[in-house]
C-alpha positions in Angstrom: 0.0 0.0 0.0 1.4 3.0 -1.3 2.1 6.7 1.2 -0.7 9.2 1.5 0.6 12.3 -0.2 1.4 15.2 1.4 -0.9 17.5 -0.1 -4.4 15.2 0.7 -2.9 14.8 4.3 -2.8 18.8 4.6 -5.9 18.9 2.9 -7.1 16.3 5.7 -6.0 18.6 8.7 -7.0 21.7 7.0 -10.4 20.2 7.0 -10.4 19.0 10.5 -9.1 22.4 11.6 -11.8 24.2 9.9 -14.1 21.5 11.8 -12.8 21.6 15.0 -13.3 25.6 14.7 -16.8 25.3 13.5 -18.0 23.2 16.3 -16.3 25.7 18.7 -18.2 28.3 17.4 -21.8 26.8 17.6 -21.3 26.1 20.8 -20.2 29.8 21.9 -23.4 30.9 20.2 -25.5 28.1 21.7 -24.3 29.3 25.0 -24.8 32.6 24.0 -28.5 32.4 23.6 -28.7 30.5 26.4 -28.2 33.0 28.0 -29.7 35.8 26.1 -32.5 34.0 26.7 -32.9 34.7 30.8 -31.9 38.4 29.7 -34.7 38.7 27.1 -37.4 37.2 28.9 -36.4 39.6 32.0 -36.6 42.4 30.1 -39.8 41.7 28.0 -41.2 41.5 32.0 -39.6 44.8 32.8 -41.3 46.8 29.7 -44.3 45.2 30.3 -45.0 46.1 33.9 -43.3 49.6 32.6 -46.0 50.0 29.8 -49.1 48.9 32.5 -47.6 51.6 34.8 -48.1 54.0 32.6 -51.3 53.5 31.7 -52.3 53.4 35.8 -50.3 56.8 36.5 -52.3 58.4 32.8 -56.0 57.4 34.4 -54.6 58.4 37.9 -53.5 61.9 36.8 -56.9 61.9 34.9 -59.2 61.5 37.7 -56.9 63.7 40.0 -57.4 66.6 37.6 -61.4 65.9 37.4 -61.8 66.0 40.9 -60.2 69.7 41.2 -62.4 70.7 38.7 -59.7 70.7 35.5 -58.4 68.9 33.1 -55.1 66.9 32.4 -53.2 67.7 29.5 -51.3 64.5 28.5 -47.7 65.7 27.4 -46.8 66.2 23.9 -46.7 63.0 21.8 -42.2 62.2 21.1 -43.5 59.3 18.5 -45.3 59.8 14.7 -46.2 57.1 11.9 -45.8 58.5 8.7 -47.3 56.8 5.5 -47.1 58.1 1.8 -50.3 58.7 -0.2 -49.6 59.8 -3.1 -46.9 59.4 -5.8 -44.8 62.2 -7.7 -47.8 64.0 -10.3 -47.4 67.9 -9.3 -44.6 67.1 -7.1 -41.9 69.8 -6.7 -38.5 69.0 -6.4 -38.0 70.3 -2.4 -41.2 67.8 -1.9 -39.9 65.2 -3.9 -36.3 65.3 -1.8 -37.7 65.6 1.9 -40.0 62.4 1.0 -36.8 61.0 0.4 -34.9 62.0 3.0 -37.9 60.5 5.5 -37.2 57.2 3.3 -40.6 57.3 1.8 -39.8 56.2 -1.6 -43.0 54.6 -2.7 -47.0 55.1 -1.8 -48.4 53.6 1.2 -44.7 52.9 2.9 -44.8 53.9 6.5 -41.7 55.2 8.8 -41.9 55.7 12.5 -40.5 59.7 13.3 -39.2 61.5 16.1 -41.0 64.3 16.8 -39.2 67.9 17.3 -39.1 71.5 15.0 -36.8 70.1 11.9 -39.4 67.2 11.2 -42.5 68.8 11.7 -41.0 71.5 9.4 -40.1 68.5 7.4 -44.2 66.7 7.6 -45.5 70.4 7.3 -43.9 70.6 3.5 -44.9 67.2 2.6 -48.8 67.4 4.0 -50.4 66.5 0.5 -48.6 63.6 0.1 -48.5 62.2 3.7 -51.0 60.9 6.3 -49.8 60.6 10.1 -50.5 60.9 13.7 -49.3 59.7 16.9 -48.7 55.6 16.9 -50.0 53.8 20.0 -47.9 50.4 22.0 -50.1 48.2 19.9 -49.8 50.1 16.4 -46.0 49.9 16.8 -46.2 46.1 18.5 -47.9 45.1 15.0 -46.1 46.5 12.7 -42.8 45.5 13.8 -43.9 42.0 14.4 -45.9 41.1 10.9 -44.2 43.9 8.9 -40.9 44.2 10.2 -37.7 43.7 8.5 -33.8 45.4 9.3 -31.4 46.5 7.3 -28.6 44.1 8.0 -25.1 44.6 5.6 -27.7 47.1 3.2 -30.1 43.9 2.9 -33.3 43.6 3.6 -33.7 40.9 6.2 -37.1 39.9 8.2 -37.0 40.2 12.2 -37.3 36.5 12.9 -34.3 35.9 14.7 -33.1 38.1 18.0 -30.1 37.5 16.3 -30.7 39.6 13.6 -31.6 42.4 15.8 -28.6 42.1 18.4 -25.8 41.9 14.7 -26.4 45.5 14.1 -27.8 47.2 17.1 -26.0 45.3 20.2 -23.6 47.4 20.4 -26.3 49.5 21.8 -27.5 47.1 24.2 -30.5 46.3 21.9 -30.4 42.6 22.0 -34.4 41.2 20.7 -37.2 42.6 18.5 -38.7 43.4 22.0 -35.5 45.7 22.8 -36.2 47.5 19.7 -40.2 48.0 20.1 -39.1 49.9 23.3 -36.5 51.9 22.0 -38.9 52.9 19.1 -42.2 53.9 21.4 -40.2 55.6 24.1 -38.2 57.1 22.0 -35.1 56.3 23.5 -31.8 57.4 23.5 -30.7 54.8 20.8 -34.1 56.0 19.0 -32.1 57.3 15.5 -29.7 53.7 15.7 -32.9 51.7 15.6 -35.3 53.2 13.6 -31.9 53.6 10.5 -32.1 49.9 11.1 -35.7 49.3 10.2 -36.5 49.3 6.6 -39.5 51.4 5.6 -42.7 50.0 6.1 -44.8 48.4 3.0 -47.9 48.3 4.0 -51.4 47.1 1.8 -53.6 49.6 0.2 -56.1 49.9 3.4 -59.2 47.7 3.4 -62.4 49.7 2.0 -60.1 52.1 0.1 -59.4 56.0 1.0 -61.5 58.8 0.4 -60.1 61.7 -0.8 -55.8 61.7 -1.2 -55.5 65.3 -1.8 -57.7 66.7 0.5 -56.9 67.4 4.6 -58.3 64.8 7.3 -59.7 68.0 9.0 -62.1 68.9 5.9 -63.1 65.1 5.2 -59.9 63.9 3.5 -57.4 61.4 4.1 -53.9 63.5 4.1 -51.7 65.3 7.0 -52.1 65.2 10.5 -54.8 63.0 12.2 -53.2 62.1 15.8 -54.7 59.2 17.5 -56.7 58.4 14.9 -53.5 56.8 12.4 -54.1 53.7 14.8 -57.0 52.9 13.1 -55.6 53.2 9.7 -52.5 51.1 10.1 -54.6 48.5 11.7 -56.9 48.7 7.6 -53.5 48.5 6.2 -51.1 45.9 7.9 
């Protein structure tokens, strides 16, 4: 029986190398969402008892302002859903460039905003072409759960995996999809990292159609500003 040669025996331990290091590796990331897992699940109780509270301390201040006779003002909304209407007939060019810069590329995608003077400047330009309003926990729950999808190495990838989320946004200490539906509703101090990670939102032309694109909500249309009231749309459209 003749000698190996050399080159299939490096070949050999080249290969076993390669598998030696794989195995390593699947079992530092089997370990690592082992125990991602205690940390998620603590967390997802954490936001919820944080989201009941709020709710309680809302209906509290409520009824403490009723009994003295006043009323509560609830503080300004920090959150807005955005979704194009229409496309580019009659468009100027300024319109045309701040619907791109707020990623709203095609009709009926939908981006989440934070609210302050540069982008209601911003949604003040681009009124006719735009619905919004102020998203509620629910609103942004479903759309990043059914619709959801990051932009991981420029692709386009669905939010299936925690992993996905934690690759581009754990350096943030966003580590699960429910990491990320915090940071977007509270607007937190990550807000700009994870909302550049979300791809726009494609959502369906709403069920039962609109009723008028280029007229305001306030005088029976469908476009600009309609506050609480966007909940009910997205809910037609996702």
């Amino acid at each position: 029986m003749g000698a190996v040669p050399e080159s299939i025996l490096k070949k050999r331990k080249r290969n076993e190398q390669w598998a030696a290091a794989k195995a390593a590796e699947a079992l530092a990331v089997a370990k690592k969402n082992k125990a991602n897992r205690g940390v998620i699940f603590k967390r997802a109780e954490q936001y919820a008892k944080e989201y009941v509270q709020k709710e309680k301390d809302l209906v509290r201040l409520k009824r403490e302002a009723k009994a003295k006779g006043a009323f509560y003002v609830e503080p300004e909304a920090k959150l807005a859903f955005v979704i194009r209407l229409r496309g580019i007939n009659d468009m100027d060019p300024k319109t045309k460039k701040i619907l791109q810069l707020l990623r709203l590329r095609q009709i009926n995608n939908g981006v989440f905003l934070k609210i302050n003077k540069p982008t209601l400047m911003m949604l003040r330009r681009v009124e006719p072409y735009v619905m919004w309003g102020y998203p509620n926990l629910k609103t942004v729950k479903d759309l990043i759960y059914k619709r959801g999808f990051g932009k991981v190495d420029k692709q386009r990838i669905p939010l299936t995996d925690n992993a996905v989320v934690e690759k581009v946004l754990g350096k943030d200490n966003i580590i699960c999809v429910e990491d990320l539906i915090h940071e977007i509703y509270t607007v937190g101090p990550n807000f700009k990292a994870a909302n550049a990670f979300l791809w726009p939102f494609k959502l369906s032309a709403p069920l039962g159609g609109l009723k008028k694109k280029r007229v305001h909500f306030q005088e029976g249309g469908d476009a600009g500003l309609r506050e609480e009231q966007i909940n009910d749309m997205v809910r037609k459209m996702n």
